[in-house]
C-alpha positions in Angstrom: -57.7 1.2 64.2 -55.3 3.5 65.9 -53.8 2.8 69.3 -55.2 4.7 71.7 -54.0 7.8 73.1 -51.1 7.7 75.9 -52.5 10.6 78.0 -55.8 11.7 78.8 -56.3 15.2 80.2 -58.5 16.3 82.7 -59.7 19.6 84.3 -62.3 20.2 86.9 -64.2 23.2 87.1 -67.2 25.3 88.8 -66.7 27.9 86.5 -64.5 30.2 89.0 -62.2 27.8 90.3 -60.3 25.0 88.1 -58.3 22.0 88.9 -56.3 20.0 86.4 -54.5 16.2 85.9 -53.9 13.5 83.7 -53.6 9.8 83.1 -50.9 8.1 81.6 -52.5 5.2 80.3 -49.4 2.5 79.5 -48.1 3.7 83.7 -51.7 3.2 84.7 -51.1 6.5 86.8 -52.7 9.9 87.9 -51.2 12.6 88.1 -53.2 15.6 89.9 -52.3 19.2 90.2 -52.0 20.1 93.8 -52.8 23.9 92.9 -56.2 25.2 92.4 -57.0 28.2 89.9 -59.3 31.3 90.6 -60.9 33.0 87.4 -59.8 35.4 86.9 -56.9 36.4 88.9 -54.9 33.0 87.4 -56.4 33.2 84.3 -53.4 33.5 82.4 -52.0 30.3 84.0 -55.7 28.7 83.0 -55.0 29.6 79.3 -51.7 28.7 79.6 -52.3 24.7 81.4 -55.2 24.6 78.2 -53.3 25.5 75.5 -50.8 22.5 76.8 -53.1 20.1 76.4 -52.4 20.4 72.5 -49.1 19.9 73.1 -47.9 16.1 71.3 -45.9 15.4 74.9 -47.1 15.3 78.2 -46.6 18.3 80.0 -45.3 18.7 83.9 -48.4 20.6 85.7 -46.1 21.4 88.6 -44.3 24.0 86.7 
């Protein structure tokens, strides 16, 4: 069985406005993005935050 996965990703959203974080399982710690995301005006940083996810390392959501 494989191990499970380090970090799990999360996003919230009502469709128009998203918020993101993650868990890092082994640190037993959240990690929220203080930022909140309007469709569409940030879309471009909503792709972008997405598309990171499929990263293989954990990416900083501050940036």
């Amino acid at each position: 069985m494989d191990s499970p996965t380090p970090v799990l990703y999360g996003s919230v959203t009502s469709g128009d406005i998203w918020k993101f974080g993650l868990y890092q399982r082994q640190a037993k710690q959240i990690q929220k993005d203080i930022n909140t995301y309007a469709a569409p005006n940030d879309l471009d940083q909503i792709l972008s935050i997405l598309f990171g996810v499929t990263l293989s390392s954990p990416t900083d959501l501050t940036s």
